[in-house]
BATOR-873130 format. One record per residue: residue in three letters; residue number from 0; y negated, x, z negated of N, C-alpha, C, O in turn. Coordinates in steps of 0.2 Angstrom, whole numbers, plus 5000, padded with zeros to 4 digits. Atoms other than C-alpha are relative to their C-alpha. Layout:
BEGIN
(node "ALA",NUM,(Y,X,Z),(Y,X,Z),(Y,X,Z),(Y,X,Z)),
...
END
This chain:
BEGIN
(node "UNK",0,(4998,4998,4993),(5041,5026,5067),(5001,4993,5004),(5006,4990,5002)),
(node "UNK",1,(4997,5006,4995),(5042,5011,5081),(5005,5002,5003),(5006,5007,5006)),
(node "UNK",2,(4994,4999,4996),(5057,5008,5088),(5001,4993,5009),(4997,4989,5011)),
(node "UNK",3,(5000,5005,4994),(5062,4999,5104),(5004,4992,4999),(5009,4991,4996)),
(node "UNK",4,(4994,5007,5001),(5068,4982,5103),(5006,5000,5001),(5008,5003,5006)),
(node "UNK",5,(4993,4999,4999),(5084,4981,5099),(5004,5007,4997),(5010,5008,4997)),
(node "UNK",6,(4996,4993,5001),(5088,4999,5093),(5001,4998,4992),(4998,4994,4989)),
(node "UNK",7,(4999,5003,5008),(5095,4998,5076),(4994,5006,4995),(4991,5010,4999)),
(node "UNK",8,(5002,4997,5005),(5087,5007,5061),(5005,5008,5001),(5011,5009,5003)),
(node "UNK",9,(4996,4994,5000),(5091,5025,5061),(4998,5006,4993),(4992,5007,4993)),
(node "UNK",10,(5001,4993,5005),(5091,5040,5045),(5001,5005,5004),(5005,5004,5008)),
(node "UNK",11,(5000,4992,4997),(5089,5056,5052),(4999,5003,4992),(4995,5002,4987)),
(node "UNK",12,(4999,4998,5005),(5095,5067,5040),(4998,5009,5001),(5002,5012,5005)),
(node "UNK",13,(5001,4993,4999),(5088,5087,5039),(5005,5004,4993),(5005,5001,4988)),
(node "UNK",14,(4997,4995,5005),(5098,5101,5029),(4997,5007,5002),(4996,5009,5008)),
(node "UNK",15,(5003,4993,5000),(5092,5118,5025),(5007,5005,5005),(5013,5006,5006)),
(node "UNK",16,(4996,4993,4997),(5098,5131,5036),(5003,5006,4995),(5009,5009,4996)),
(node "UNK",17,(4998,4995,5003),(5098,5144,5023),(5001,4996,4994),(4998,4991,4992)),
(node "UNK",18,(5000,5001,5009),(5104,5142,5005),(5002,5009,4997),(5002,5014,4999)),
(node "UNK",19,(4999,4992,5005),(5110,5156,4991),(5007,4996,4997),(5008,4990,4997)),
(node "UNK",20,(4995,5002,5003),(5125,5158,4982),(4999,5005,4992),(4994,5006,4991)),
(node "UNK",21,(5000,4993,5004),(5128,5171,4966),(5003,5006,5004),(5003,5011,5002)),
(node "UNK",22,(4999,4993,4996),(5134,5182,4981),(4993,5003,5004),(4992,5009,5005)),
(node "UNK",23,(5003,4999,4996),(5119,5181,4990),(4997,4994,5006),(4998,4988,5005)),
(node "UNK",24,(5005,5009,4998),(5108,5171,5005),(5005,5002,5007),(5008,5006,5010)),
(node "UNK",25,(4993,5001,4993),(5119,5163,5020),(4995,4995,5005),(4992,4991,5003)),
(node "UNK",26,(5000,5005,4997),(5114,5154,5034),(5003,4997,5003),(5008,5001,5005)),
(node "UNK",27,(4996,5004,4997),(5123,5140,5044),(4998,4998,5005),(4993,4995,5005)),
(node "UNK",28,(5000,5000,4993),(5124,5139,5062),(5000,4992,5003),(5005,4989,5001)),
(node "UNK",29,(4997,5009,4997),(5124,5120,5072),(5006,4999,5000),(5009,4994,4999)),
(node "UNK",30,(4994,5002,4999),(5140,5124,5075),(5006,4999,4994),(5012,4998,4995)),
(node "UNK",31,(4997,4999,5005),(5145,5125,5057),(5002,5007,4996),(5004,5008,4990)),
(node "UNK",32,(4998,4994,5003),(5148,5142,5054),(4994,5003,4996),(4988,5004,4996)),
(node "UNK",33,(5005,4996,5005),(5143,5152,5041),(5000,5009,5000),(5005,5012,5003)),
(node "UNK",34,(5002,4993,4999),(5135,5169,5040),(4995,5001,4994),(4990,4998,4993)),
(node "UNK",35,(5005,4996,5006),(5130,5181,5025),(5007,5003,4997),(5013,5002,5000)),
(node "UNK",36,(5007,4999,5004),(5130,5187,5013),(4995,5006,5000),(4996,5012,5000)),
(node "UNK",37,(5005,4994,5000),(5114,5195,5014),(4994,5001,4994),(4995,4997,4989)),
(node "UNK",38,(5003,4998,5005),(5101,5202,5001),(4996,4996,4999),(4996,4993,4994)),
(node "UNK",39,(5002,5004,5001),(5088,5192,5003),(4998,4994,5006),(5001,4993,5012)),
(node "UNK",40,(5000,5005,4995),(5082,5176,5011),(4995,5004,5009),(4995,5003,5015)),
(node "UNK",41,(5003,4995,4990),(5071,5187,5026),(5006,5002,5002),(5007,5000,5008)),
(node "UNK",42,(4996,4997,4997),(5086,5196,5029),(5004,4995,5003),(5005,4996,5009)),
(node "UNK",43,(4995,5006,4995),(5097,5180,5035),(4994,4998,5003),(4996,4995,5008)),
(node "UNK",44,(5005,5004,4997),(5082,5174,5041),(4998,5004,5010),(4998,5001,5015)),
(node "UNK",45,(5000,4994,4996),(5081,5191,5053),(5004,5000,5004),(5004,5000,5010)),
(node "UNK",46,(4992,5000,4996),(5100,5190,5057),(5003,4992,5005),(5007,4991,5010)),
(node "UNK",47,(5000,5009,4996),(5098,5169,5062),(4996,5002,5005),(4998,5000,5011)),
(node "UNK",48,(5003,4999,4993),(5086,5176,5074),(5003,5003,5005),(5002,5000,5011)),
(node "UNK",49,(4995,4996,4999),(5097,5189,5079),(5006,4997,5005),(5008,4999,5011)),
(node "UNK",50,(4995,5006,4997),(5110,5176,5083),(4999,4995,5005),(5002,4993,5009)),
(node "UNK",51,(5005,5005,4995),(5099,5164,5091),(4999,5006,5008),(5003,5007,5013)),
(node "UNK",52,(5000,4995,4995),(5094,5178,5102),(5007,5001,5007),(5007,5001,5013)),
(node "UNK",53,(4993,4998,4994),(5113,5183,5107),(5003,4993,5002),(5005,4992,5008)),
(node "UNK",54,(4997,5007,4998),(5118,5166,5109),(4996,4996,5008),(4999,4991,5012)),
(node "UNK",55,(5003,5004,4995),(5104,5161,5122),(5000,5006,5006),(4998,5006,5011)),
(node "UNK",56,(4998,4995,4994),(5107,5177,5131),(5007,5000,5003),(5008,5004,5009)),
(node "UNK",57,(4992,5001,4998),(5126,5173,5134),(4998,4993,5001),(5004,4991,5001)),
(node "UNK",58,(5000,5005,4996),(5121,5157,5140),(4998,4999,5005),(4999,4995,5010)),
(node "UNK",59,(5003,4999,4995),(5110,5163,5150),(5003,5003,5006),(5003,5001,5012)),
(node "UNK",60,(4997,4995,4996),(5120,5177,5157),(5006,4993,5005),(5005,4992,5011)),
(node "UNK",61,(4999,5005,4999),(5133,5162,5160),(4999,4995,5006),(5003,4992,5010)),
(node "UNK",62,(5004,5003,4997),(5121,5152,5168),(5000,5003,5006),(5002,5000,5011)),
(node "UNK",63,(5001,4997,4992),(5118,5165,5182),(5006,5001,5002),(5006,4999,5007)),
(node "UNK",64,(4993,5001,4998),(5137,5167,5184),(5001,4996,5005),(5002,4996,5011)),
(node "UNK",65,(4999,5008,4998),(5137,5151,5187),(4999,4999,5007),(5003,4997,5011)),
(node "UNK",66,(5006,5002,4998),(5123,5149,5199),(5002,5006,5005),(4999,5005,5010)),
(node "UNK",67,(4999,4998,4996),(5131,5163,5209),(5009,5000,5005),(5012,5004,5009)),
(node "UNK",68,(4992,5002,4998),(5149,5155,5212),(5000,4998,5006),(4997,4992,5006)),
(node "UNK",69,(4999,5008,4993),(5152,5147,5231),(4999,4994,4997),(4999,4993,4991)),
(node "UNK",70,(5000,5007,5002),(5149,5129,5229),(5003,4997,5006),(5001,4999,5011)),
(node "UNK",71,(4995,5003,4997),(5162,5119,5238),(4996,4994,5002),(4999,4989,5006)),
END
C-alpha cells in the first residue's frame, strides 16, 4: 500500500466478530460488548444483524430529533 510522505508505517489489525466458547457462539460489538450465547454461528450472525438494525434506527431516530430542535 503507498503511503503519503511522511506518514509512518501503520498495522491495521482485524479480529473475528464472532467466535465460540464450550457454551456456545458470541459475538462482539465495536463497542466491546459481548453478546450470546447462541446455538449456532448463523444464529449470532442473525441477532448481530438484528442489533446493527436497532442501533442505526436509534441513531437515526436521534438524528431527526435533532434536525427538529430550534436552532439558536
Amino acid at each position: 500500500m503507498k503511503r503519503r510522505s511522511g506518514e509512518k508505517v501503520k498495522a491495521w489489525f482485524r479480529s473475528e466478530r464472532f467466535y465460540h466458547t464450550g457454551q456456545g457462539w458470541y459475538f462482539m460489538t465495536r463497542e466491546g460488548e459481548e453478546y450470546g450465547p447462541f446455538d449456532t454461528e448463523h444464529d449470532a450472525d442473525s441477532e448481530l444483524m438484528l442489533y446493527i438494525r436497532s442501533v442505526n434506527m436509534c441513531q437515526n431516530s436521534i438524528a431527526q430529533a435533532s434536525d427538529q430542535l430550534p436552532h439558536s
